[in-house]
Backbone as a chain_set.jsonl record, in Angstrom:
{"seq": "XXXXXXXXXXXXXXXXXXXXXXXXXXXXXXXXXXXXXXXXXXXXXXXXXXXXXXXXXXXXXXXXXXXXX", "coords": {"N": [[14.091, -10.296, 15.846], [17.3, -8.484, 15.161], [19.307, -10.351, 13.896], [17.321, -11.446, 12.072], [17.037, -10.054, 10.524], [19.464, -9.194, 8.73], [20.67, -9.262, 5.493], [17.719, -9.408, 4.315], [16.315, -8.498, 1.403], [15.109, -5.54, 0.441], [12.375, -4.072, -0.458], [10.472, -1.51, -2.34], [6.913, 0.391, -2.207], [6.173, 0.149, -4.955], [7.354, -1.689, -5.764], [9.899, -1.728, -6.316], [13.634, -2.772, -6.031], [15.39, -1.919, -3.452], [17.79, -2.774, -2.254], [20.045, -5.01, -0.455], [19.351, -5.662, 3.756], [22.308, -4.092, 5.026], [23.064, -4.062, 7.56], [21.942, -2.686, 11.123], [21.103, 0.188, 13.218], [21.138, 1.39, 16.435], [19.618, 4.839, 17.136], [18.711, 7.79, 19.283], [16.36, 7.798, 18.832], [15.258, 6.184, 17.019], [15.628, 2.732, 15.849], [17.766, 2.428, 12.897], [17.952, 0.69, 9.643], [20.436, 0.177, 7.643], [20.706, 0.005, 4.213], [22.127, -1.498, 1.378], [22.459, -1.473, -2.007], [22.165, -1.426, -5.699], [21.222, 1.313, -5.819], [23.216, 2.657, -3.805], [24.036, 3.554, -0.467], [21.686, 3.348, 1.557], [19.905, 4.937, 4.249], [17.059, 3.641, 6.356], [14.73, 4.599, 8.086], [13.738, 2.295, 11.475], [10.749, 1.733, 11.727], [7.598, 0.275, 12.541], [5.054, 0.56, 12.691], [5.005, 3.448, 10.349], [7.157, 3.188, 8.453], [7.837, 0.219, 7.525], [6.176, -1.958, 6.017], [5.68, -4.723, 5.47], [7.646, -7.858, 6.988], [8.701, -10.596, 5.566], [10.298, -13.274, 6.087], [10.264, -16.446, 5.483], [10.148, -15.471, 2.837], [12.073, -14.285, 2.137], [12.218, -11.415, 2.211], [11.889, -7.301, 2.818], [9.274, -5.353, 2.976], [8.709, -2.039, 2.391], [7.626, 1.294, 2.844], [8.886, 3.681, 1.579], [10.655, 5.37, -0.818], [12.684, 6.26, -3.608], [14.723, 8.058, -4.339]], "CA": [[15.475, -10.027, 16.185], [17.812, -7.8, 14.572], [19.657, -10.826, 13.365], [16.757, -12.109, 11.204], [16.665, -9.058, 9.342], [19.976, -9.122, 7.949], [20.361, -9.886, 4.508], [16.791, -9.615, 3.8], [16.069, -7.559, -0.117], [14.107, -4.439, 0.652], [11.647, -3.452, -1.528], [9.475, -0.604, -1.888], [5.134, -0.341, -2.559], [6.282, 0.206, -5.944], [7.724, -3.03, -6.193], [11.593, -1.515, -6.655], [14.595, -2.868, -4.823], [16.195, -0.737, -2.802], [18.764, -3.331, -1.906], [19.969, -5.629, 1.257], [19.738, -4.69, 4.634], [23.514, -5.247, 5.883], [23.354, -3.453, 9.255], [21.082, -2.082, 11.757], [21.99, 0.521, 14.028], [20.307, 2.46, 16.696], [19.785, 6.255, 17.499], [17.996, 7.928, 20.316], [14.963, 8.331, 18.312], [14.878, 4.502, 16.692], [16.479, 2.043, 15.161], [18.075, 2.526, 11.13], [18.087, -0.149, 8.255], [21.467, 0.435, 5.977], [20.579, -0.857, 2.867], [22.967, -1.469, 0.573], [22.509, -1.777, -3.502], [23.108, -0.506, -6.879], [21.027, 2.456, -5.297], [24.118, 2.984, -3.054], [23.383, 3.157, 0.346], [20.244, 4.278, 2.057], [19.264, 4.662, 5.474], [15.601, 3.662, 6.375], [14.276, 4.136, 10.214], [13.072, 1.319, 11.013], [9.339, 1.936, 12.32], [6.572, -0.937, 11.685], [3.939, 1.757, 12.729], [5.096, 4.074, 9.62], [7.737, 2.367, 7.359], [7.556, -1.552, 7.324], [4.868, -2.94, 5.572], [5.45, -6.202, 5.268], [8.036, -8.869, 6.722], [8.774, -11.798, 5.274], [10.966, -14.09, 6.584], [10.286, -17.494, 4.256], [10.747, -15.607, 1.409], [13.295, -13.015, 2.346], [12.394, -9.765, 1.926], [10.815, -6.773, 3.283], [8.358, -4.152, 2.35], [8.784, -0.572, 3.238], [6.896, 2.532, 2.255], [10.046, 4.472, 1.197], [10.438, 6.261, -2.15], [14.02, 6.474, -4.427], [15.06, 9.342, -4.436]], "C": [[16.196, -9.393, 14.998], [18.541, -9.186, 13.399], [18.959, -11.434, 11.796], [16.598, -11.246, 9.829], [18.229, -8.573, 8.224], [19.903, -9.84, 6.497], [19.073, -10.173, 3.969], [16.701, -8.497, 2.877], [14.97, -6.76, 0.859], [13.448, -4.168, -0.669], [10.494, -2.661, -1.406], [8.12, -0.753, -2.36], [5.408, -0.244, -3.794], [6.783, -0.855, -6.753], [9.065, -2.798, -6.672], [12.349, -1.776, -5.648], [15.222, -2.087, -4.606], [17.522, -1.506, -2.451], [18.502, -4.126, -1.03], [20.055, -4.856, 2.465], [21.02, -5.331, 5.269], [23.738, -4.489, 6.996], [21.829, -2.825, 9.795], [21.907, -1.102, 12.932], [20.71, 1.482, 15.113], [20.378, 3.771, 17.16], [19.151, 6.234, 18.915], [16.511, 7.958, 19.757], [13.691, 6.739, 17.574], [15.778, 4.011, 16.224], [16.587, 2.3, 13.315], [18.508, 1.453, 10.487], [19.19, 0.298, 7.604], [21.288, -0.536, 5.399], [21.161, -0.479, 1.774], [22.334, -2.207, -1.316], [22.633, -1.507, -4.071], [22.375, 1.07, -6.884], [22.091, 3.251, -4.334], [23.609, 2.772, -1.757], [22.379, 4.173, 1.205], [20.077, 3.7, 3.555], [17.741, 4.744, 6.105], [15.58, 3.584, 7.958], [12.929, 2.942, 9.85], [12.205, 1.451, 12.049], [8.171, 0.675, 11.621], [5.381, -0.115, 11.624], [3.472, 2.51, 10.867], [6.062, 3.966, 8.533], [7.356, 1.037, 6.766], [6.265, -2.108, 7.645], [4.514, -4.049, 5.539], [6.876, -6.583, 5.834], [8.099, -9.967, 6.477], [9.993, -12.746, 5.487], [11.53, -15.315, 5.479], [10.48, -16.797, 3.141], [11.366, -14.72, 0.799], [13.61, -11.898, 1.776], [11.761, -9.352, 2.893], [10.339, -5.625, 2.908], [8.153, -3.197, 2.818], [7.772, 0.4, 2.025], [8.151, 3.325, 2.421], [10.445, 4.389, -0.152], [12.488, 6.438, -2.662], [14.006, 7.55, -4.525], [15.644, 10.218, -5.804]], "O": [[15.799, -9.686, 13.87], [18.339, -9.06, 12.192], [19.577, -11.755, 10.781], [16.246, -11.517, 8.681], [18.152, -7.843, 7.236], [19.202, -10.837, 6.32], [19.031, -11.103, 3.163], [16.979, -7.409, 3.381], [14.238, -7.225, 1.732], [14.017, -4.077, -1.757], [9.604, -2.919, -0.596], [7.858, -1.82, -2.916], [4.433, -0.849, -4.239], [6.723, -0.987, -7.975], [9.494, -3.634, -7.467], [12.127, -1.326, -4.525], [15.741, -1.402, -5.487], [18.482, -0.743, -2.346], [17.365, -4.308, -0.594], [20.585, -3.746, 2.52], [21.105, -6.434, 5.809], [24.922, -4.344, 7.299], [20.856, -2.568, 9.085], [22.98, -1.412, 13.449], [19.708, 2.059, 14.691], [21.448, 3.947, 17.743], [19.012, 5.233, 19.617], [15.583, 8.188, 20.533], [12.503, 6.415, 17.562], [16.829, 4.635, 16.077], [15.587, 2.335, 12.598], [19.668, 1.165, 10.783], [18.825, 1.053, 6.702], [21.533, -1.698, 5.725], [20.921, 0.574, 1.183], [21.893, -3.339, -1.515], [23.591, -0.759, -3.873], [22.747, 1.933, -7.679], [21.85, 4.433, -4.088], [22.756, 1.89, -1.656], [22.401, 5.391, 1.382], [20.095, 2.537, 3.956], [17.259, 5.854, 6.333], [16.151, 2.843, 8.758], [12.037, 2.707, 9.036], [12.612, 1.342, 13.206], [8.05, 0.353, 10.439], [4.717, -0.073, 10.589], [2.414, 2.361, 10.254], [5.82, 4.696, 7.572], [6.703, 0.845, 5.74], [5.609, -2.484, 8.617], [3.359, -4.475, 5.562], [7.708, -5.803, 5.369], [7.449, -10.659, 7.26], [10.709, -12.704, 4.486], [12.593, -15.334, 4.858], [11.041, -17.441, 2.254], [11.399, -14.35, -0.375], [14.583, -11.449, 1.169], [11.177, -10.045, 3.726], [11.144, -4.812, 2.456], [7.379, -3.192, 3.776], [7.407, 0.203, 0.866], [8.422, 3.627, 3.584], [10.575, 3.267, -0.641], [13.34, 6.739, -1.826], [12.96, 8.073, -4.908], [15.907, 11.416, -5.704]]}, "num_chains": 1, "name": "protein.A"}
């Protein structure tokens, strides 16, 4: 559920935070992650296929394949 994923730290395979996610929103194409941190804010589609690598729930984060720009 969308709910579980608020407030969970993003972090990328590089092991850098990208921030929290404080919204989800969706398009016609998928749903988007805004993640907010001292990266400003970034919008990640949120695909488990081809972004999200890992959630974690218990120990509140999650792991994307997405790159700082």
């Amino acid at each position: 559920y969308w709910l579980d994923l608020m407030g969970l730290t993003v972090i990328n395979l590089e092991g850098q935070t990208l921030g929290k996610i404080e919204d989800i929103f969706e398009t016609g194409a998928n749903d988007v992650l805004v993640v907010k941190g001292e990266h400003g804010e970034i919008l990640i589609p949120y695909s488990v296929e081809y972004i999200v690598d890992e959630i974690n729930l218990t120990e509140g984060f999650m792991r994307v394949d997405w790159e700082l720009e």
